[in-house]
C-alpha positions as CSV (number, residue, x, y, z in Angstrom):
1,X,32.2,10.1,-22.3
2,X,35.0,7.5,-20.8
3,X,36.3,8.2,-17.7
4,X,39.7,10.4,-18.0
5,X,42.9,8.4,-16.6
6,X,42.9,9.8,-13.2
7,X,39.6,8.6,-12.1
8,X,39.7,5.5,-13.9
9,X,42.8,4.9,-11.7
10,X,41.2,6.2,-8.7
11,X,38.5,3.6,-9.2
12,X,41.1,0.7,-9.7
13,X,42.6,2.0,-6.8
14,X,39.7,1.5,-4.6
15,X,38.3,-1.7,-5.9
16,X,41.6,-3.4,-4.6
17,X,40.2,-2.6,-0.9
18,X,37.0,-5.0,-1.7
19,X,39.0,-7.9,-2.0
20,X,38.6,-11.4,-3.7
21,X,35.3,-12.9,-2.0
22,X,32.4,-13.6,-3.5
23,X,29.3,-14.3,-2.0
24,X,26.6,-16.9,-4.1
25,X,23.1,-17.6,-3.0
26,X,21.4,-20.9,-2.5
27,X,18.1,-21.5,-4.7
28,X,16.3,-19.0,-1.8
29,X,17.7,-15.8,-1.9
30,X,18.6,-16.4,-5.8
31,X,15.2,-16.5,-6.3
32,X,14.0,-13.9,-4.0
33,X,16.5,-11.1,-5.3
34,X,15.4,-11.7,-9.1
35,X,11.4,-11.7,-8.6
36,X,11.1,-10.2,-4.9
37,X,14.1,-8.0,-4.7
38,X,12.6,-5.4,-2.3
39,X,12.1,-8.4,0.3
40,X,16.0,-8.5,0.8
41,X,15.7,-4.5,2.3
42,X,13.0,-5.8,4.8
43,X,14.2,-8.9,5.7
44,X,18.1,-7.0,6.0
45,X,16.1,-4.3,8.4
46,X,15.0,-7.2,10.6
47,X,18.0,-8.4,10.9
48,X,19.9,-5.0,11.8
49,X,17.1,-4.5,14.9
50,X,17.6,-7.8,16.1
51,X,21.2,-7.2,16.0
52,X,20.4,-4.1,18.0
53,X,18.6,-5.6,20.5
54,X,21.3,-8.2,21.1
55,X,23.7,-5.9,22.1
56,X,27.3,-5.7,21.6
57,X,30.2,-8.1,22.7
58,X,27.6,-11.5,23.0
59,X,27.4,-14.7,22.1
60,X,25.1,-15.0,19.2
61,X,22.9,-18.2,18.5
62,X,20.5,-17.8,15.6
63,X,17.7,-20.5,15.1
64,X,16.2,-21.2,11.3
65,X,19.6,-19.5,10.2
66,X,18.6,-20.5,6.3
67,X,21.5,-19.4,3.7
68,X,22.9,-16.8,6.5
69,X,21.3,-14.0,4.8
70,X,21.3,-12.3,8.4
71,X,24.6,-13.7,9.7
72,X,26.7,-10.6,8.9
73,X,24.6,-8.1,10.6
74,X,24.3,-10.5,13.9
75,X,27.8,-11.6,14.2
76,X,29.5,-7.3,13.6
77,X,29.5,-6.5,16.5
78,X,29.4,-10.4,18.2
79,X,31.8,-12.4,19.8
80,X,30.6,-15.2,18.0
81,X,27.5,-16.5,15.9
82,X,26.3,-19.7,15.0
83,X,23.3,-20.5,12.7
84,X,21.3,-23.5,12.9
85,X,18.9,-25.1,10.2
86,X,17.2,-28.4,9.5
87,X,17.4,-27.4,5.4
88,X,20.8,-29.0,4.4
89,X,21.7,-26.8,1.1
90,X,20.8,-23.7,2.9
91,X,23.5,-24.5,5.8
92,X,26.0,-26.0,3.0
93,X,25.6,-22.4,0.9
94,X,26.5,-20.6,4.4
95,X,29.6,-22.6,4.8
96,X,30.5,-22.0,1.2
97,X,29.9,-18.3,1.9
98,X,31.1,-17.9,5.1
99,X,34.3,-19.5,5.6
100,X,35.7,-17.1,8.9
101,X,35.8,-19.5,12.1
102,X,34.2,-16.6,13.4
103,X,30.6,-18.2,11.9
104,X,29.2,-21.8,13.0
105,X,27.0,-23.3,10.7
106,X,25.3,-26.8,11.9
107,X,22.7,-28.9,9.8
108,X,20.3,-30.0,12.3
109,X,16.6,-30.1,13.7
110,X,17.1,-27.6,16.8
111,X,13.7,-28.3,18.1
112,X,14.4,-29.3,22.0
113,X,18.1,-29.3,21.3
114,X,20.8,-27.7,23.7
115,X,23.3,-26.5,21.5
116,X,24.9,-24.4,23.7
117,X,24.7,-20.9,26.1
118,X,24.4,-18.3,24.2
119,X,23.8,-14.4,25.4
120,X,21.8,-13.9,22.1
121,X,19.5,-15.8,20.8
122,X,17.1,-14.7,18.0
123,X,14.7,-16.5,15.5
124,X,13.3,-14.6,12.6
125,X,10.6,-16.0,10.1
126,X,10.3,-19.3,12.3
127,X,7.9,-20.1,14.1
128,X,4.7,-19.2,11.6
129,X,6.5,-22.5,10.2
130,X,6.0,-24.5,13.4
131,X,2.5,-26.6,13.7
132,X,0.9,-25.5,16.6
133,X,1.2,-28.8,18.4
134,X,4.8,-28.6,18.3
135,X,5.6,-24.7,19.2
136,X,5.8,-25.1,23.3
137,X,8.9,-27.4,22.3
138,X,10.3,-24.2,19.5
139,X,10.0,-21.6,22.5
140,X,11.5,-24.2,25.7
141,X,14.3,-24.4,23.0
142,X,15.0,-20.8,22.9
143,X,15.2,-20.7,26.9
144,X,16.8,-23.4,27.0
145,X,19.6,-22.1,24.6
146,X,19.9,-19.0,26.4
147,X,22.2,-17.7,29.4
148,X,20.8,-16.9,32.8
149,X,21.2,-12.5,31.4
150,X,20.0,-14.1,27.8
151,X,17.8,-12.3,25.5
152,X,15.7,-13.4,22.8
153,X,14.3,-11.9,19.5
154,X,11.5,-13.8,17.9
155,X,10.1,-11.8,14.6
156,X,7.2,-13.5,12.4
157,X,4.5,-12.1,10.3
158,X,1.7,-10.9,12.0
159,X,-1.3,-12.9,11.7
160,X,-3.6,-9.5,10.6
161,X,-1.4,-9.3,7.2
162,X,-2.2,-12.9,6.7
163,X,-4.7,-12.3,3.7
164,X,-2.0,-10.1,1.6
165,X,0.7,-12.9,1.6
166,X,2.2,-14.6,-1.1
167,X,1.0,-17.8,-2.5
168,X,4.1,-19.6,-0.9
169,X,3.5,-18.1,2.3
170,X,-0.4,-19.2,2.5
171,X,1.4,-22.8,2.1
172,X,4.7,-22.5,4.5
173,X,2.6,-20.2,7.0
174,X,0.8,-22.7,9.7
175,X,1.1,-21.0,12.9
176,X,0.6,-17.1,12.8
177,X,0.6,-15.1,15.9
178,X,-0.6,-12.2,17.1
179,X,1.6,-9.5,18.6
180,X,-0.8,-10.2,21.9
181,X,-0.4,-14.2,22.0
182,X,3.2,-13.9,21.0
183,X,4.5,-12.1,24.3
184,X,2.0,-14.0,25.7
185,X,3.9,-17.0,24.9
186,X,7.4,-15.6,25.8
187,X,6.3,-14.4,29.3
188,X,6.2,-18.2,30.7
189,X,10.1,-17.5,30.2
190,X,10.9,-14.1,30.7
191,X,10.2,-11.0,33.4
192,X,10.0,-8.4,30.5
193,X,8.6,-9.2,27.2
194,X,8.7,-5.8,24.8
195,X,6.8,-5.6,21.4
196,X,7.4,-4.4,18.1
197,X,5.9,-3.9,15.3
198,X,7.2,-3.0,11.8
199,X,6.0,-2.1,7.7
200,X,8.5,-3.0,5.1
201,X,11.9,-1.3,6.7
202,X,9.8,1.0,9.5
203,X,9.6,-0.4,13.1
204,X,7.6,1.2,15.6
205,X,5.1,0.5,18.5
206,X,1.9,2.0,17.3
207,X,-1.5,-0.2,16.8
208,X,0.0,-4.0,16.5
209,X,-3.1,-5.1,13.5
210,X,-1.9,-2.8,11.0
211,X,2.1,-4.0,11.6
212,X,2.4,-6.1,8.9
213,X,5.7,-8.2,11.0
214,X,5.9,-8.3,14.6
215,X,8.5,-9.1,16.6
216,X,9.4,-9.0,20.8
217,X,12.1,-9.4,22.9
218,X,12.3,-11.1,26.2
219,X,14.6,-10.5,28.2
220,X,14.9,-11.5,32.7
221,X,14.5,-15.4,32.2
222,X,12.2,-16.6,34.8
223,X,13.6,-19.7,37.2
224,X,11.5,-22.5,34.7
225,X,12.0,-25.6,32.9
């Protein structure tokens, strides 16, 4: 049965509050929402904790940025956000999609880079990517990024779930942690380290092997270099 006048001009009515933009993936997420589509809810609900933990009114520096996928949630409530990523059409679909000077997007290798002082920073799905040999230099870069009341958020798979991933990520995957070695590593540069865990959208702080995604958040840098 079609829609009687009233409510079709109700509808009309409201679509004119969404506005003209349009939002169009990169080859990632395009692929991700058509075969993997439930991966965009768990990687959205990583996103909205981190934003969480980073507080309100902050600086916001995100490291591995990708296509922004997580830029909305982490710049809401931010004074600012910038995203930084070594893969060149992922930063160049972000500035396509995000054109509000309220976003940064820069195309480079952050890796022992100061880009700035930021009161935020956080690092999803990053540092399983990092060779061993090179992730002192991924974690100095996140201190080094951050302000003197900085905190960080640093999420990757948990090593435990390792032999349920995906083809791709048996490839991309070359330095898994452990919940215990990752705060571990963040205590050289922080007082308090907390952990997470979470499975699919569900975070919690139960038993850390059966999380399939970890995550923790330092926060009280220590006086290092």
């Amino acid at each position: 049965m079609p829609l009687a006048r009233d409510e079709k001009e109700k509808w009309e009515e409201t679509a004119q509050l969404l506005g003209q933009e349009k939002i169009v993936w990169g080859d990632h997420w395009s692929y991700n929402f058509r075969n993997d589509p439930k991966r965009l809810a768990f990687v959205l609900s990583r996103y909205k904790f981190a934003a969480k933990m980073g507080g309100n009114g902050r600086s916001v520096l995100e490291l591995g940025c990708g296509e922004g996928i997580g830029a909305t949630i982490l710049a809401e409530q931010a004074t600012s956000y910038t995203g930084v990523d070594l893969d060149l059409e992922a930063i160049e679909t972000a500035q396509r999609n995000f054109k509000n000077p309220h976003f940064t997007f820069i195309y480079d290798d952050f890796m022992g880079k100061k880009i700035g002082e930021f009161q935020t920073v956080v690092s999803l799905d990053v540092c399983e990517h990092i060779y061993p040999e090179h992730e002192e230099t991924y974690f100095q870069t996140i201190f080094t990024n951050l302000s003197k009341e900085g905190i960080a958020i640093v999420g990757t798979p948990n090593i435990s779930a390792a032999p349920y991933a995906s083809d791709a990520s048996q490839i991309g995957h070359v330095n898994l942690f452990s919940q215990e070695r990752l705060k571990q590593r963040l205590e050289k540069y922080f007082h308090q380290v907390f952990p997470f865990g979470m499975n699919d959208e569900i975070l919690h702080t139960g038993y850390s092997k059966m999380a399939h995604y970890i995550f923790c958040v330092g926060c009280n840098k220590k006086c290092t270099s």
